[in-house]
C-alpha positions in Angstrom: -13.9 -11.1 7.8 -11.4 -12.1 5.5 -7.6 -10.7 5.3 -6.3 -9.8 1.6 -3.3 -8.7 0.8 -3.5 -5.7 -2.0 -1.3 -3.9 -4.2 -1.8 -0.5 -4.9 0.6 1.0 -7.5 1.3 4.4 -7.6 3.8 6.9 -9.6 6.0 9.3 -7.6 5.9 12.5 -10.1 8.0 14.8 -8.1 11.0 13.6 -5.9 10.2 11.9 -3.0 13.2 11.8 -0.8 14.2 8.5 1.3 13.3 9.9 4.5 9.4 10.8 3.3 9.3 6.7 1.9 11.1 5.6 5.1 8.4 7.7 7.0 5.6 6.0 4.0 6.6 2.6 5.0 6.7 3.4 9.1 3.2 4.6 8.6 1.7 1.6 6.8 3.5 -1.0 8.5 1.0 -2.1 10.9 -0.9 -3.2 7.9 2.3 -5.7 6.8 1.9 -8.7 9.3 2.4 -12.2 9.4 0.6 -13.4 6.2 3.0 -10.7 4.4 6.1 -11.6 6.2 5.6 -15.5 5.7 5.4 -15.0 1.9 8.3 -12.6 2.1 6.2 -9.8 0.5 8.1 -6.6 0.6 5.4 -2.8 1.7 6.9 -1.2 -0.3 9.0 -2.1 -3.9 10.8 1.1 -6.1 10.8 0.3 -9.5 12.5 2.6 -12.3 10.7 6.0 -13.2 9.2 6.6 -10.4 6.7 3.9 -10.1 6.1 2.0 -7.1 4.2 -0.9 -5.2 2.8 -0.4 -1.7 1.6 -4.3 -0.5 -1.1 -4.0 2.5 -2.8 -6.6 4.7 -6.6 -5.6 4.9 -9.7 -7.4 6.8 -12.8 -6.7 5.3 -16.0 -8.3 3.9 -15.4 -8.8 0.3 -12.4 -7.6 -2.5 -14.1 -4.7 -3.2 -14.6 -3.2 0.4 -10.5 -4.1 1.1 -9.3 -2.5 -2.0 -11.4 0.7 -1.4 -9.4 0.5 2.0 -5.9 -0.1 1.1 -6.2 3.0 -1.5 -7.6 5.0 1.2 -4.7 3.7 3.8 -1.6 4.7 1.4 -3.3 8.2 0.0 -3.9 9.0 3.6 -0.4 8.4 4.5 1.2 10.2 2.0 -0.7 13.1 2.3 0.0 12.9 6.2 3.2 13.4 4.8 2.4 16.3 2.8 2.4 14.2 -0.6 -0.9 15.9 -2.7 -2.9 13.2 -5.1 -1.4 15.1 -7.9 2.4 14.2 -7.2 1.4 10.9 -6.4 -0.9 9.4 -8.4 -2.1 6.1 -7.0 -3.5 3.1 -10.1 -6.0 0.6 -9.7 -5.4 -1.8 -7.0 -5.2 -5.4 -6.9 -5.6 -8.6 -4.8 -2.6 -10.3 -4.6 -3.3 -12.9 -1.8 -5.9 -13.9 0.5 -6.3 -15.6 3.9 -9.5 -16.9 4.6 -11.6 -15.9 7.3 -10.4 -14.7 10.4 
């Protein structure tokens, strides 16, 4: 297994108050460890608009399999939250680092 580190953007549509991303980031943050914190990469960036940059650690087989996973992992917590698809849309993700096999 290999751990990548992915990028899934996404566009808050409706407001989103600080305690539901607060709760966001609680919920993903077994999924930022040490290859995340040695490169200093933040879970979760705001940008203006609305848009916004959820950065997860996933182990899987190949970059296909770990995307799949890390959309899966951030639409399942925010609809946890009570977030639907539709207020959130999520954009393709991306592979923004990789640490060999572990």
């Amino acid at each position: 297994m290999t751990t990548y580190v992915i990028t899934v953007p996404g566009t808050f549509l409706r407001d989103v108050g600080d305690a539901a991303r607060s709760e966001l980031e609680r919920r993903l943050i077994p999924h930022h460890t040490d290859l995340s914190e040695t490169q200093a990469v933040e879970l979760l960036t705001l940008h203006e608009g609305g848009t916004f940059s959820v950065r997860l650690e996933v182990e899987a087989p190949d970059r296909a399999t770990a995307e799949d996973d890390a959309v899966r992992l951030v639409a399942g917590a925010l609809e946890e939250l009570g977030v639907s698809a539709k207020d959130v849309p999520l954009g393709p993700p991306a592979v923004t680092g990789v640490d060999g096999e572990s």
